[in-house]
Structures are given as C-alpha cells and as structure tokens.
C-alpha positions, 0 to 999 in steps of 0.5 A, a space after each residue: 833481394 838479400 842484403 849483401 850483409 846484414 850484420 853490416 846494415 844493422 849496424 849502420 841502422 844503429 848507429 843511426 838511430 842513435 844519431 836521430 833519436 830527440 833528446 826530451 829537453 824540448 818536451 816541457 816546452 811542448 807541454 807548457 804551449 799545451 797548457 796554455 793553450 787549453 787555459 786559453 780555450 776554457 777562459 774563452 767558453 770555447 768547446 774545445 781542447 788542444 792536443 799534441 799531433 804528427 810525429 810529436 804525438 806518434 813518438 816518431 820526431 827526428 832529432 832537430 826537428 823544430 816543427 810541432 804540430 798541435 790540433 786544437 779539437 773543437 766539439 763537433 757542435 761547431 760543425 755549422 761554423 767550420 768557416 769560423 774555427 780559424 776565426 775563433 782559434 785565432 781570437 783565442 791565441 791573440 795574447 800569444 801572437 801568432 801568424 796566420 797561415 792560408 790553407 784548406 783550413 787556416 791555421 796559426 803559428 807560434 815560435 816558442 823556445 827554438 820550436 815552429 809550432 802550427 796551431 790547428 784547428 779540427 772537428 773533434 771526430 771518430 769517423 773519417 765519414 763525420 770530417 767536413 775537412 781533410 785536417 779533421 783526419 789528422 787526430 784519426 792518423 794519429 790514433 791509428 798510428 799509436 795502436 799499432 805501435 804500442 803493439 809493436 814499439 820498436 817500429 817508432 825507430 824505424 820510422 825515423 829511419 824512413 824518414 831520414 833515409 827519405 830526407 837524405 834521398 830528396 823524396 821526402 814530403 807529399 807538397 806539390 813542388 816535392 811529389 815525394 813520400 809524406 811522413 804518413 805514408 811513411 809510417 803506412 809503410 813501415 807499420 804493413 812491412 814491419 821495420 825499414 830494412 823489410 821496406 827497402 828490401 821490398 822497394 827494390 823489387 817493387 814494379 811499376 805498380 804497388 798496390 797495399 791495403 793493409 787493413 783490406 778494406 777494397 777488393 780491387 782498389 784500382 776500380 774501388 777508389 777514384 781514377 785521379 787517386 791511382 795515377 801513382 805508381 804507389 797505392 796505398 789504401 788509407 787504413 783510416 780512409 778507406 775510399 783515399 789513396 794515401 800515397 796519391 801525391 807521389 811521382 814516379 820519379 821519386 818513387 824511381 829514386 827511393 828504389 834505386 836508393 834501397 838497393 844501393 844502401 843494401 848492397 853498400 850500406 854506410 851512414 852517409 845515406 842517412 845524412 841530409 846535404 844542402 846543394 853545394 855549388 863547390 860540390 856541383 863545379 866538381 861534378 860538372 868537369 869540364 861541361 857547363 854548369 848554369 846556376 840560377 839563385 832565385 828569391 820565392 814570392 811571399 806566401 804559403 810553403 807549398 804555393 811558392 815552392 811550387 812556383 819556383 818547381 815550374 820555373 825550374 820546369 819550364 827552363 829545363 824544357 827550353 834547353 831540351 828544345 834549343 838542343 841542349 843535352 842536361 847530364 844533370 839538373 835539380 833544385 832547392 827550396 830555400 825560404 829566402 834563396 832557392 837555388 836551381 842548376 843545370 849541368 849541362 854537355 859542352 859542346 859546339 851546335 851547328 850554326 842552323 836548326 831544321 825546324 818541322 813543318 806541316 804535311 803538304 796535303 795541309 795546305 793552309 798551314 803549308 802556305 802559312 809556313 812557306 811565309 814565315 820561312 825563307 830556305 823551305 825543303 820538301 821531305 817525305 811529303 812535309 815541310 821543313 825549314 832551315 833556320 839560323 840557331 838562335 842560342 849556341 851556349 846555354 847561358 844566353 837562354 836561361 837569363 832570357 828565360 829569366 827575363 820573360 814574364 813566365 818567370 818572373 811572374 813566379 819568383 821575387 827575383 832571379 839571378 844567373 850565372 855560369 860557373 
C-alpha cells in the first residue's frame, strides 16, 4: 500500500518527532547516578561495572519518559553465584536506598531528580549461549541495536515514532496483561524495514502470519524454534538470540490493532495518532448513547507491575465472559492499568431480554447425564435427540451481573477493592 500523500505524512511525521524528541537537561542526572554507582562498586571490591541500558543508551528515549534502565555487569566470575548478584548489588546501593523489585532476577529502584531508575544486575557476557538469565541479554540488545544505527542514525527518530505511534494505539509493551509490541521488537522492526512509514506500509499488508530474520540465522524458523515461541502471529528471529522468537509475547489482537491503525494514519494521516489519552469516562458516556455503559474502578493488589496488571486483565476477562454468557451484546469493552486505579468498562447494547433462557442439555442416548439433568430442571423439551430446558433469566440488565461478579471470590481474589456503577 501507498500513502494517500506522502508530502502530507511526512509532514505530520515531523512535526512529531519533533514533539518526542527528550531535551538533554535529564542527562547530567543520569551520569551523575552512574558515577556514583561505579564508585559504590569499586569501595565495595565488587567486579563489576554500571552502564547505561534500554532506550537511554540506544539514543531511542521519547520526551518525558522518566524510566531509565541502568545494568550493573558483574564479571563473569560471579557466574556460580548468579542467586547472590541481587543480594550484592543491593548490599552496595544500600546508602542510596533503593527498592526491591521480585523478577527473574531481582532488581532495585532508585527515584532521583523526577527519574525512575531500575537498578540491574547481569553477567557480563558476549554471547548470548554464556547467559545464565534472560537479563544478561540486555547489554547484548543494546549493542546490536547501536551498530546498526550508527550506521543508519536517522532510524533513532523512527523508532521513537514507533514507540509513540504504538503508546497512542495501546499496543505498546510485551507484559503479560498487555500482549503487545516490546520497545525491542520495535527497534527489530524499524532497523529490518528501515524507517516507520515502510513499516506501516508493510503492516497493512501483513497476513495472518509474518515471519522475519533479519540476520537469516534459521532456515525455516516455524520448524527451527520452539513450538510455544511461534504461536504469534509475529515471528521474529531474535538477531542476537537466534533460537528466541523475540515477538512471542504478541496477541493477534494487538497485532490486528497495529494493522488497522497503519492504514488508517496513511490514508489520513494527522498527529493525533501519536497522542497517548487516558480513558476518559466523559469520552466513554459520549460514545455509549443511549446503550449501557457499566464502569468498574478497580484498586491493584500490591506487587510487581506485570503480576497485578495481569490480574486485574483476568478480572476484566472473566467479566466479559459472563455478559456474553447471560446474553449481553458488548458493542465495546477495555481497560486501563493505573497503579492506584485501574478502570475497566463495558458499553454495552440496551435492549429488553426475554423473560426465560433455553439452557442445552445432553443427547439422550447419555443416559446418565439426561436423568441428572431431568433433576435438576423442571420445564425439560426433547430437540433433535438432546435435551433442553427453560429457565427463568436470572440477569435482565447487565449492572446486577458485574457487581455480582464483583462480589465473588474470583475477583476479589485479584484486586484490593472494586467499585461499579452504571452511567
């Protein structure tokens, strides 16, 4: 597909990186944490040496993004105790007082001048077969990504604009309540089809299925990598890792979404898809008209990110499932995570339910589970050799469902607290 005018999208991609482009006033604080970190390391006889990481050290960071990723390489000496580097890193940054973070490999925080800075630690490696956990990849990614764009520095900006573009769309982020493209991925696709406008081009013509290898490391990637790594619609060949989908955490909903959002943006292309909006309930009344719109405010348990925003994804999951079962029609449904609030809604069809549900029962010839259900039913009809049954509708408007569902321990297992109401 051809843009509808490319003087126009260019423009617009201009002005937009021009907007995202960070200002160097956070650098000195960056470089300061750094220095005090290494001198932290070298008092403690520690081997080992802090560094710049992610977006920060790719020269890829968006404007106002307070996260910075710092790894502190350990020698690979330390290999044997890759159980104590969280230990002996947070021994060492004890004056500074940082947090402690649970993950694959635990890791700290620090907050320093407006900045969240995420402390960890790594082996020291040079090939990706030496890493005894999936972080000691990171300085490996980081390297890849720099090489290329030295070669190629203009691609920097377009990956900021991939990153935006994707944050304005929701489908930002490989975490498992999100399923969407990581800031790695992104830079994978941006360096292999050199710039964003030839990615969107490309994704609106992608097919169910998108298999890239960049560095053609596999034959037949399909066969080559694990079975579990290729259930995405999106394959990429890590170019680093060469045996790792890197693109495995995406669902084929957000990988849908970024489609359909590519070709919207070329056929009418305008900065506001760039622009990240919160859920708004005004916006949300506006859009529902005259159908319901139920809205469930709900607190996360206390925890990692991607653990509670996972839970409250299932909550969000198992309500949508209910409506559909007690016959609701959803013309639409979402959710926000919020560490304090997160906000889950559904817009949903008004209309009047019949006074009865016909619920299935088994074939006839199941004898057992027919005469089971005979008990358990009183007004039973035969229809093409199975049973059914007629059963008062338990739920005519969706409101008394979901602050039941809210009620039950399924929820309120995985939230601190829930509040719903309809608007």
């Amino acid at each position: 597909m051809r843009s509808a005018n490319n003087y126009e999208v260019r423009k617009v991609l201009n002005q937009v990186i021009r907007r995202i482009h960070p200002d160097a006033r956070s650098i000195k604080a960056v470089d300061k944490l750094i220095k005090r970190i290494n001198t932290l390391l070298e008092e403690n006889n520690i081997r080992a040496g802090c560094v710049a990481g992610g977006s920060y050290a790719k020269g890829t960071i968006l404007k106002n993004d307070f996260d910075i990723d710092l790894f502190v390489r350990f020698d690979y000496s330390y290999k044997e105790k890759d159980k104590d580097l969280s230990r002996m890193l947070g021994r060492v940054l004890k004056p500074l007082r940082p947090e402690l973070v649970h993950g694959s490999r635990d890791y700290y925080q620090l907050r320093r001048a407006g900045l969240l800075f995420e402390v960890v630690p790594v082996l020291r490696i040079n090939d990706y077969k030496k890493a005894v956990n999936v972080t000691d990849m990171s300085s490996l990614h980081v390297a890849y990504v720099k090489k290329k764009l030295k070669k190629r520095p203009g691609l920097a900006d377009q990956i900021r604009l991939a990153k935006q573009f994707c944050k304005s769309a929701r489908v930002y982020g490989a975490e498992s309540y999100i399923k969407g493209f990581s800031g790695h991925v992104l830079d994978l696709l941006i360096i292999h089809y050199k710039g964003f406008e030839n990615l969107l081009m490309q994704a609106c013509v992608w097919g169910s299925r998108v298999i890239i290898d960049s560095e053609k490391h596999l034959k037949d990637p399909i066969k080559q990598l694990n079975k579990s790594k290729t259930q995405s619609p999106l394959i990429i060949v890590d170019p680093i890792q060469p045996d790792r989908n890197a693109a495995a955490a995406i669902s084929r909903e957000k990988f849908g979404l970024l489609k359909k959002r590519a070709k919207s943006f070329l056929e009418k292309p305008s900065p506001d898809f760039f622009k990240v909006k919160k859920l708004s309930i005004k916006e949300l009344r506006r859009k529902s008209g005259d159908n319901w719109l139920i809205i469930a405010k709900a607190r996360p348990l206390k925890g990692k990110k991607d653990v509670v925003g996972a839970k409250i994804m299932k909550c969000f999951e198992h309500i949508s499932k209910h409506l559909k079962k007690y016959d609701f029609k959803i013309l639409e449904s979402g959710w926000e995570f919020g560490q304090k609030q997160s906000l889950i809604y559904f817009i949903i069809k008004k209309q009047s339910l019949p006074s009865t549900v016909t619920v299935r029962g088994p074939p006839l010839k199941a004898r057992k589970n027919a005469a089971r259900f005979r008990s358990k039913h009183k007004n039973v009809f035969e229809k093409n050799k199975r049973l059914y049954a007629k059963e008062k509708r338990e739920y005519k408007q969706p409101l008394k469902l979901v602050r039941s569902l809210a009620e039950n321990d399924y929820v309120k297992q995985r939230v601190a607290g829930i509040k719903v109401k309809q608007i």
